[in-house]
C-alpha positions in Angstrom: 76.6 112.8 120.1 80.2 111.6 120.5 80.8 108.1 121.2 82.4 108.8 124.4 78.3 110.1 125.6 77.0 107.0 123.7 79.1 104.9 126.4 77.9 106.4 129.0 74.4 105.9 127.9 75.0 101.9 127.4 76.8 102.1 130.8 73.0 103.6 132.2 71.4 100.8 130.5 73.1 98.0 132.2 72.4 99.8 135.6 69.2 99.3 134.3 69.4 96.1 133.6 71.3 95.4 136.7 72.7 91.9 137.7 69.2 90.3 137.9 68.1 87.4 135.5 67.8 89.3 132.3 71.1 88.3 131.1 70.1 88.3 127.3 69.5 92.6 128.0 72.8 92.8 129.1 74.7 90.4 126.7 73.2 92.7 124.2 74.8 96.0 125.8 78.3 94.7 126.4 78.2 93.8 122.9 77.0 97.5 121.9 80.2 98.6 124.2 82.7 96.6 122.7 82.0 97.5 119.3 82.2 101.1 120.3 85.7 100.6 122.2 87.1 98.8 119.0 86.0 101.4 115.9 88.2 99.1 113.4 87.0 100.5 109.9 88.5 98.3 107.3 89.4 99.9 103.7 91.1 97.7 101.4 93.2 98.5 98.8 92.9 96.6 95.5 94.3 97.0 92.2 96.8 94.9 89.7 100.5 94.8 89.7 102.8 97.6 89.8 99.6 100.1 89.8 101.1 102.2 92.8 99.2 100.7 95.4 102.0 100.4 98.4 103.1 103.9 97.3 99.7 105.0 98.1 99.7 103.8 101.2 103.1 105.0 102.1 101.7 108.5 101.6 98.8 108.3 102.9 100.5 107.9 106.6 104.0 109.7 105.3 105.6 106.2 106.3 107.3 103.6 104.5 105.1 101.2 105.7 105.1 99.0 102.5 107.4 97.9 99.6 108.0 99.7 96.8 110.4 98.8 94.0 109.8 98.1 90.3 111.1 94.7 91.3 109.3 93.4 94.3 105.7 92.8 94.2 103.7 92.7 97.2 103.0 88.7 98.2 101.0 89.4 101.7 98.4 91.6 102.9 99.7 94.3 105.1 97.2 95.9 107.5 98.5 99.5 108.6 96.5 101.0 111.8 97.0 103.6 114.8 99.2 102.1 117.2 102.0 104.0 119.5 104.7 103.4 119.3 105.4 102.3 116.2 105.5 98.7 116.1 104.9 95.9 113.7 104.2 91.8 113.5 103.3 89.1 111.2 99.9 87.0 111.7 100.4 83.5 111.3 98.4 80.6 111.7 98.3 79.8 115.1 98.8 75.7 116.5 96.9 76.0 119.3 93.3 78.1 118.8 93.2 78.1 122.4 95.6 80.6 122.5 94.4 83.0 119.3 93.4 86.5 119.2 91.5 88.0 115.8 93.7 91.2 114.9 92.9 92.4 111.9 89.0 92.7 113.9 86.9 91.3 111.3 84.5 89.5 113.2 86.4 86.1 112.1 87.0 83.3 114.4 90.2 84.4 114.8 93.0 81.2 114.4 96.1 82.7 113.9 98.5 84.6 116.2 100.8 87.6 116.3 104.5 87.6 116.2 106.5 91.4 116.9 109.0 92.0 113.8 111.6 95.3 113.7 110.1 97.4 111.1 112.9 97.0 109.1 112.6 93.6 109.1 108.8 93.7 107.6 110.0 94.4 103.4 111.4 91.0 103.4 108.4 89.2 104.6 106.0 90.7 102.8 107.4 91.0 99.1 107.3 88.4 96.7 111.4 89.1 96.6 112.0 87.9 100.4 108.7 85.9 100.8 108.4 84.2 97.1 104.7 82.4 96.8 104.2 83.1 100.4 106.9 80.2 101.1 106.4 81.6 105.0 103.1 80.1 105.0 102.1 84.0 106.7 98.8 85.1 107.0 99.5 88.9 107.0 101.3 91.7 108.4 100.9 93.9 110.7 101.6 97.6 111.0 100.8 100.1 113.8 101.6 104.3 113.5 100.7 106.8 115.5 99.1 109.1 112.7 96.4 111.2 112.5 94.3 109.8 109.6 94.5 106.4 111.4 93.2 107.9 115.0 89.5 107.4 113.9 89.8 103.7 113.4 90.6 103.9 109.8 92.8 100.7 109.0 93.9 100.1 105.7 95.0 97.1 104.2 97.5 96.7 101.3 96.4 93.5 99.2 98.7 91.6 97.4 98.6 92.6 93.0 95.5 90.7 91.2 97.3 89.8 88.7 95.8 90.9 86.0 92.4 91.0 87.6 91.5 87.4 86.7 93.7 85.2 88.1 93.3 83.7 91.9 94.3 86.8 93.9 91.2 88.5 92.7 88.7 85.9 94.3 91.4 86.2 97.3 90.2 90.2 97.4 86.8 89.4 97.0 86.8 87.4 99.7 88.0 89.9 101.8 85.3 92.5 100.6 82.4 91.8 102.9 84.8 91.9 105.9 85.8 95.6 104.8 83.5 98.7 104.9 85.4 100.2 101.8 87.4 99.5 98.9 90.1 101.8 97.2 90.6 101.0 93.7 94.1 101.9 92.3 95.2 102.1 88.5 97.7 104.7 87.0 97.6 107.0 84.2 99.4 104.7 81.7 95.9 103.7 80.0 92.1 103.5 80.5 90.5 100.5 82.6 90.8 97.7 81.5 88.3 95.4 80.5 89.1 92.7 83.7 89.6 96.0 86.1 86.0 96.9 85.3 84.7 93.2 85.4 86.5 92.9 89.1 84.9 96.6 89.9 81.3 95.4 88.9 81.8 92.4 90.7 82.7 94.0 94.0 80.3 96.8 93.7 77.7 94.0 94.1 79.7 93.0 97.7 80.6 96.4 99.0 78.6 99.3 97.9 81.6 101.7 99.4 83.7 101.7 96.6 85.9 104.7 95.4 88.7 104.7 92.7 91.8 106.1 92.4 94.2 107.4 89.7 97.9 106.9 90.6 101.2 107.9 89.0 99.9 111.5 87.7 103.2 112.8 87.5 104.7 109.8 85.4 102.3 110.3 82.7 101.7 113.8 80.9 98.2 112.7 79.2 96.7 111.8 82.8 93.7 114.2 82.5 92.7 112.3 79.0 93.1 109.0 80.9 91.1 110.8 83.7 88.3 111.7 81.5 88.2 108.2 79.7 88.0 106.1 83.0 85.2 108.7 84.5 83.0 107.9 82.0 83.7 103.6 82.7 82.6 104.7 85.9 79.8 106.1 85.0 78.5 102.9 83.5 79.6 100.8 85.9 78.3 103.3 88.8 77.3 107.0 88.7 78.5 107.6 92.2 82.0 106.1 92.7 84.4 109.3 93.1 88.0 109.4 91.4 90.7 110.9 92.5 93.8 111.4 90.5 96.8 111.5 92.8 100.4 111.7 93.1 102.3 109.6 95.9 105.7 110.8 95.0 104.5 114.4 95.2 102.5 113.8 98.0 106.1 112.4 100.2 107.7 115.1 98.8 105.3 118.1 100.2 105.7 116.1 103.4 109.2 116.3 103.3 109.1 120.1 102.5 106.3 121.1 104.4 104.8 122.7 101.6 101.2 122.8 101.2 100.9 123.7 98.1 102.5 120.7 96.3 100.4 119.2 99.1 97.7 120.4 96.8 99.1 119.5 94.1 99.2 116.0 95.0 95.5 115.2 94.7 95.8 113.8 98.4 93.7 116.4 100.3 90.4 115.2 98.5 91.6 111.6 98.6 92.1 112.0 103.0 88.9 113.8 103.2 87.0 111.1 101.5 88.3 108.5 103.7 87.6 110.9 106.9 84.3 112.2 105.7 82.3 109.4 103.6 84.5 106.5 105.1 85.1 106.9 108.7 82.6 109.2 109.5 79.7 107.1 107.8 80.9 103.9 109.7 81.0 106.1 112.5 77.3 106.8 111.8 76.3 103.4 111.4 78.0 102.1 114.7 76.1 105.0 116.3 72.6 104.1 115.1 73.6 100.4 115.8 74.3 101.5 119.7 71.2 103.4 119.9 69.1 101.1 117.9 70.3 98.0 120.9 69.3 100.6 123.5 65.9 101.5 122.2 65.3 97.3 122.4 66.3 96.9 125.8 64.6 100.0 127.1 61.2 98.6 125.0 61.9 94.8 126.9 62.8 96.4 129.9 59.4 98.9 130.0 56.9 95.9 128.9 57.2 94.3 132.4 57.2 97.6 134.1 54.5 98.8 133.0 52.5 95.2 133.0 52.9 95.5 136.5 52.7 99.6 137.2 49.2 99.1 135.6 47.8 95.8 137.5 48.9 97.5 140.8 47.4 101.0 140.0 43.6 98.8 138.8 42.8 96.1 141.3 39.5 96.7 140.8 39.6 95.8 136.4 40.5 92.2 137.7 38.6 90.6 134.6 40.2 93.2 132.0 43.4 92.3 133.4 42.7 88.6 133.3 41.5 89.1 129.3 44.9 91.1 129.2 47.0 88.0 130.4 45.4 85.4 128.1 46.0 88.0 125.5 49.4 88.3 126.4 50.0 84.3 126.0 48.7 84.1 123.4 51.1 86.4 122.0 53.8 84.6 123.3 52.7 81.3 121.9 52.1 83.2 118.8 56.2 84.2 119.1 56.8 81.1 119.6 55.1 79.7 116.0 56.6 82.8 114.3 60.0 81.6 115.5 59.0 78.0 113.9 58.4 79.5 110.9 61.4 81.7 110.6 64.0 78.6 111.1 61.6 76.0 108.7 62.5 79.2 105.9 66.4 79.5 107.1 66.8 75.8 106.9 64.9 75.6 103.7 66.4 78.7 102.2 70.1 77.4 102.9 69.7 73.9 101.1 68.0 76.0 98.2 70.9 77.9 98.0 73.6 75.4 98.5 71.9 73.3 96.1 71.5 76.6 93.5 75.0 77.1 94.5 76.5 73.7 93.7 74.5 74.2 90.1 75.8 77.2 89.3 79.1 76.1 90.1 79.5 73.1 87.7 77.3 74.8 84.9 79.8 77.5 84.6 82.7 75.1 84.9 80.9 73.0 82.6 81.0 75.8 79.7 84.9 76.2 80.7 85.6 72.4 80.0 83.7 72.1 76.5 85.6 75.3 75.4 88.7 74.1 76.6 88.4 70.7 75.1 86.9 72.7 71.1 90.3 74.5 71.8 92.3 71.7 72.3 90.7 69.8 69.1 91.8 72.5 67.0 95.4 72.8 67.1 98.3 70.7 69.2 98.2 71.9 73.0 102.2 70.5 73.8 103.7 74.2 72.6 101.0 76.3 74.1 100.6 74.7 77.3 101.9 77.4 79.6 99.8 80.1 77.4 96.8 77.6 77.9 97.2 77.0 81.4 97.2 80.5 82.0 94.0 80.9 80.1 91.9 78.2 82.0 93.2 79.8 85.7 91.7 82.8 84.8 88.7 81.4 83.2 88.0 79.2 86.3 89.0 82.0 88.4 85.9 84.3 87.1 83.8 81.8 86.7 84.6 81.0 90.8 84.4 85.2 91.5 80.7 85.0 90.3 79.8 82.2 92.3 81.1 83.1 95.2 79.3 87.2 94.7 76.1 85.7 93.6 76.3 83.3 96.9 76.6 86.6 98.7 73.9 88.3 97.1 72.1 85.5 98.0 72.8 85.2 101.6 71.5 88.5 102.3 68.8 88.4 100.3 68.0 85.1 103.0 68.4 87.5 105.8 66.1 89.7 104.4 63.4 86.7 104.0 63.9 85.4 107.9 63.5 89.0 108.7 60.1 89.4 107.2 58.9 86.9 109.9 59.5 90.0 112.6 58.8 93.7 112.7 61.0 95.3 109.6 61.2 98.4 112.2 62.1 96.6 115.1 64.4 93.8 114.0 67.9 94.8 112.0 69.4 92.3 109.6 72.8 90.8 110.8 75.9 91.6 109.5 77.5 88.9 107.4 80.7 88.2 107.1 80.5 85.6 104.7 84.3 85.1 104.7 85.2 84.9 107.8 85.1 80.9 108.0 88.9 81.4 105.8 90.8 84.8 104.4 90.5 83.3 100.7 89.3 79.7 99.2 91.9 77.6 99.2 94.3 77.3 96.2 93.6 74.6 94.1 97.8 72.6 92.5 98.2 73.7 89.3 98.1 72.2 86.2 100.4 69.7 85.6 102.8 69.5 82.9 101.9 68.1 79.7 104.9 66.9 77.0 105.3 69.7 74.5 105.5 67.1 71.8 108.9 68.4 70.3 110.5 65.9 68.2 114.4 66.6 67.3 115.8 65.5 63.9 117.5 62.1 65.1 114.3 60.9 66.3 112.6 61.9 63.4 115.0 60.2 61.1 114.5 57.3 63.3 110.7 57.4 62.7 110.8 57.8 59.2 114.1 54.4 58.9 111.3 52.0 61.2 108.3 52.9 58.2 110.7 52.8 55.1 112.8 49.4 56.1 109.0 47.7 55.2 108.9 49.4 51.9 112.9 48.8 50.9 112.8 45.5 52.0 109.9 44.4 50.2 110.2 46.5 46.9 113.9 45.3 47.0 113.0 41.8 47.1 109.7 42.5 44.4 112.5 44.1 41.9 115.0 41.2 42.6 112.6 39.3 40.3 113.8 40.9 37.6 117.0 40.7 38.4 118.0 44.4 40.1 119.3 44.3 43.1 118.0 45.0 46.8 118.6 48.8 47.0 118.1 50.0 43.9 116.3 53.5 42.9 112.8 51.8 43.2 112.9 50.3 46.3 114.5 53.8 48.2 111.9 56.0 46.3 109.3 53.6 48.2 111.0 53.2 51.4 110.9 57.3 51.1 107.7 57.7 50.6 106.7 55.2 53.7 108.9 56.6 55.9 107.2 60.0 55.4 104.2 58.8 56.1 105.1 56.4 58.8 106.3 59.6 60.4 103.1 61.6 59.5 100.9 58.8 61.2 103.4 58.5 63.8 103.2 62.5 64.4 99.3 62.2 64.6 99.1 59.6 66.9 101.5 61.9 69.2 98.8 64.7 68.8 95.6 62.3 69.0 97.7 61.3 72.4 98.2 64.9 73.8 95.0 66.1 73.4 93.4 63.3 75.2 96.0 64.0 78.2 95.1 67.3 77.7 91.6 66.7 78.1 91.9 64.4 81.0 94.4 67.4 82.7 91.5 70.2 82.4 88.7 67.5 83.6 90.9 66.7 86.3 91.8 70.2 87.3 87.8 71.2 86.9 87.1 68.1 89.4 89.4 69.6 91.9 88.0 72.7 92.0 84.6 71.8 91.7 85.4 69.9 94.6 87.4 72.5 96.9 85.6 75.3 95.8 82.1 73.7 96.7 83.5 73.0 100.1 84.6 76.2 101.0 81.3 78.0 99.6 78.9 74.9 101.7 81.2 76.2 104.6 80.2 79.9 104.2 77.0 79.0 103.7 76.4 77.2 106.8 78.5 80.4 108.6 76.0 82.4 107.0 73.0 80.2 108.3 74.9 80.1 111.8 74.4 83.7 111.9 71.2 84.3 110.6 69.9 81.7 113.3 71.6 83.0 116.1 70.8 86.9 115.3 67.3 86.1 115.0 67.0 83.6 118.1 68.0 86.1 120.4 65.7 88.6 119.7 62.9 86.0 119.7 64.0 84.8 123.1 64.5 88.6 124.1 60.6 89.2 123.0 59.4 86.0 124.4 61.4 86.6 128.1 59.8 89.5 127.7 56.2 88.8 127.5 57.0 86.1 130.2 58.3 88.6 132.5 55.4 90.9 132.3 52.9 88.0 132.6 54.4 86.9 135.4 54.7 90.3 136.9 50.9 91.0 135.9 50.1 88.0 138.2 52.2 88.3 141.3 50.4 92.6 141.1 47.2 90.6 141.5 48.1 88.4 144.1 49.7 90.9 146.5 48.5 92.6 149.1 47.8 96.4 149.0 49.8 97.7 151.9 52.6 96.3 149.3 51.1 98.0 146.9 52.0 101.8 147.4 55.8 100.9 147.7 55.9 99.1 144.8 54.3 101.5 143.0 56.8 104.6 143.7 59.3 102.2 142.8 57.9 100.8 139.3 57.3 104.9 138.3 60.7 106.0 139.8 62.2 102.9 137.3 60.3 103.8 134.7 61.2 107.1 134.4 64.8 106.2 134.0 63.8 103.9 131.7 61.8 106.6 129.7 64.7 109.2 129.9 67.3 106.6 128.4 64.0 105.7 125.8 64.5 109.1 124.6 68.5 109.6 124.5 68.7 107.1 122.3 66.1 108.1 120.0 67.7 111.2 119.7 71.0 109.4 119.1 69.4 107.7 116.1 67.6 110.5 114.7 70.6 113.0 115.2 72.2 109.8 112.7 69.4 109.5 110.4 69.6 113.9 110.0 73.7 113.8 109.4 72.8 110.7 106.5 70.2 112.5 104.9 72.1 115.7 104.8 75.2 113.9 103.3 73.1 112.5 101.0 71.8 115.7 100.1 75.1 117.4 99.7 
């Protein structure tokens, strides 16, 4: 069924529902439309410096949508979707929310607004070359085509270089992750994965489960199907069902150019665009589908109960004490609801200050280990030369260490969903979808270290040094061999002003090392504090997004149950209470309703078993 049918089928459930009182019904379907009029589906594109990724990209949609230069790194996301005509703008945070809009369409609470740009214009603001460190203060960039690959809904989104896969970019793309429904992982056939490229897989496998890989820069590198082979069987271990495939972006622009089709082939893209088409955008299309048809088999169920409460107290006036045992029965189903909901927010609110509290722990123990290896390293040797190098180390330390916080917090979160859920029907109730990012596009950076004195000492200064220790020992052997009648500087007296100059300058060049380790040390505590501290904030803030969600997912289908049950209580009641000349009419009317009702019933169970039949034969094949 297309999705243009599935509209028209939500459009015959608000009839339905109608403009009456059962406002939480039809909430529920204008919801089910918009997400079917807006079919964003998000793949990000991820990788490390200078791996090809903006290349990709460019040929992917045969545009030069993105950057590319051996010299300019990419600083700023840049989302590339279907759009005519062409057209492009840069999102930035907005100063007045009132007058926001959420473009990239992750579900977020939007907070930042879009500028147009010329499309010329767009190189300079999102490279590192025309936009160094961001210095724009710009959330992203914008980029709309009128291609074919993008008609579907398939947006893709160039992230900024990872930078070595372990410094803060990476948790910056992780962040990202839940918002996406896929990840494209780019390296090129120089070498093998790398150790921190399968760490950062691993860890976003456990985020997104849509994750394929790709192999850039085939025709740079001779030895590609050795370096092919090598990173298949990472995969393997890492995943036995991520896909690879090896392409070629310059080959790729050049067939376009040409229109040949066979260097087309060549190119590796074909398989590459069927993936995203086929596994990508059609299973999202899939899932929206069953999502549609899932909210109109719960309205049709809500909107039947009271129907047929009703239909069956008007048809039997004679079972008046059956129907009476029926309605107490019914109450006390509702009050029964009602305890289950108690129960399903005491383990939400419980389950969230576990977790926080579990979170908080985790955080500090691993930033704990970071600071007593940092402070062994800094014992053994003198920190003012190597600071930079050191630095360097302890971002990317802290940076991991962050990364699996923040995907073990995920894990978590859902694995809370899945516990409120167990309060409720596992075939009637879906878990919500959590965007567990969406309350910021990364955690905010934390300053960097600060300087610390290289402890470099230049030869006047030390022969100053060693002339303050070995005045002492002149003077006084001077004056001890004056006894004797040599004079003041004489051979003794230098000999032992050399020897306590030197070590003057020895102590002297220990106390300068005793002194820049213990800065040292107070720099990495105080850089651990700050991020213990900013870090924690922005995960308790997910957290409480995440419990924000959970609540109100689950409150609206208890209150959709429970004004349910109400509904066909009260309709039970006033069928008892009428009089039967009223009865007949009501009667043909209940049936005639009810039969709409039953018709949509089974449209949209075909809907999601025509869903569940194309996911089981793709699994198959």
């Amino acid at each position: 069924m297309t999705a243009g049918q599935l509209m028209k089928l939500l459009e015959q459930g608000l009839q339905l529902v109608g403009s009456g009182d059962r406002t939480d019904l039809r909430r529920r379907l204008d919801q089910a439309m918009v997400r079917l009029q807006d079919p964003s589906i998000r793949v990000i594109v991820v990788g490390e410096f200078k791996q090809g990724k903006s290349k990709l990209i460019n040929a992917l949609v045969n545009a030069p949508v993105c950057p590319v230069d051996d010299d300019i790194a990419t600083s700023l996301p840049t989302i590339v979707r279907y759009g005519e005509p062409a057209s492009a703008a840069v999102l930035v945070p907005a100063a007045d929310n009132a007058a926001t809009e959420n473009p990239a369409g992750d579900g977020g609470d939007g907070g930042v607004e879009r500028r147009p740009i010329e499309l010329s214009d767009l190189p300079a603001l999102v490279s590192e070359q025309g936009n160094p460190g961001n210095a724009r203060k710009l959330t992203a960039a914008e980029v709309c085509l009128p291609r074919r690959i993008l008609t579907g809904g398939l947006t893709i989104i160039d992230s900024p270089g990872v930078g070595g896969m372990g410094s803060t970019h990476t948790l910056t793309t992780l962040t990202a992750l839940p918002t996406a429904d896929a990840m494209l992982m780019v390296s090129d056939a120089s070498q093998e994965y790398t150790e921190p490229e399968l760490r950062f897989l691993r860890q976003a496998m456990r985020i997104t489960p849509s994750v394929a890989a790709v192999l850039s820069k085939t025709d740079l590198y001779p030895d590609w199907r050795r370096v092919e082979e090598l990173d298949r069987t990472h995969l393997l271990q890492v995943a036995p069902d991520i896909p690879l495939y090896p392409v070629s972006a310059d080959l790729r622009l050049e067939a376009s150019r040409l229109q040949d089709s066979e260097l087309n082939a060549e190119s590796g893209f074909p398989a590459l665009v069927a993936h995203l088409r086929n596994d990508i955008v059609g299973k999202a299309q899939r899932i929206q589908r069953r999502s549609a048809s899932q909210d109109l088999l719960s309205v049709t169920e809500n909107l039947r109960l009271s129907l047929q409460s009703e239909l069956e107290a008007l048809e039997n006036p004679e079972g008046t004490p059956q129907m009476l045992a029926a309605l107490e029965q019914a109450k006390t189903e509702a009050d029964e609801l009602r305890k289950r909901s108690a129960r399903w927010q005491l383990t939400l609110s419980d389950g969230i200050n576990d977790l926080i509290a579990d979170m908080e722990y985790d955080l500090r123990d691993r930033l704990r280990r970071i600071q007593r290896e940092a402070e062994t390293a800094l014992d053994q040797g003198d920190p003012g030369p190597v600071w930079p190098q050191f630095s360097q180390w302890l971002e990317e330390c802290v940076a991991a260490a962050v990364s699996d916080t923040f995907v073990w917090t995920s894990e978590r979160s859902q694995w809370l969903a899945a516990q409120v859920a167990d309060h409720f029907a596992a075939d009637e109730v879906s878990l919500p979808i959590l965007h567990v990012s969406d309350s910021g596009d990364a955690l905010d950076p934390v300053d960097q270290m600060p300087e610390l004195d290289p402890g470099r000492v230049n030869p006047i200064q030390k022969v100053l040094i060693g002339m303050r220790g070995s005045y002492g020992g002149v003077l006084m052997f001077g004056l001890l061999t004056g006894i004797f009648g040599m004079a003041l500087i004489n051979p003794l007296s230098v000999g032992a002003g050399l020897l306590l100059g030197r070590k003057a300058y020895r102590e002297d060049k220990e106390t300068r090392l005793k002194r820049r380790q213990g800065e040292a040390k107070a720099l990495v505590r105080r850089q651990l504090d700050d991020v213990t501290f900013q870090v924690g904030k922005q995960l308790k803030d997910r957290l409480r997004l995440v419990q924000r969600t959970i609540r109100d997912h689950f409150t609206e289908i208890a209150d959709e149950y429970h004004r349910s049950l109400s509904d066909s209580v009260a309709a039970a009641q006033k069928a008892a209470n009428s009089y039967a000349q009223e009865n007949e009419g009501r009667i043909r009317d209940i049936r005639a309703e009810l039969k709409k009702v039953d018709a949509l019933h089974r449209a949209a169970e075909a809907v999601s078993a025509e869903v569940a039949g194309t996911r089981s034969s793709a699994g198959v094949g």
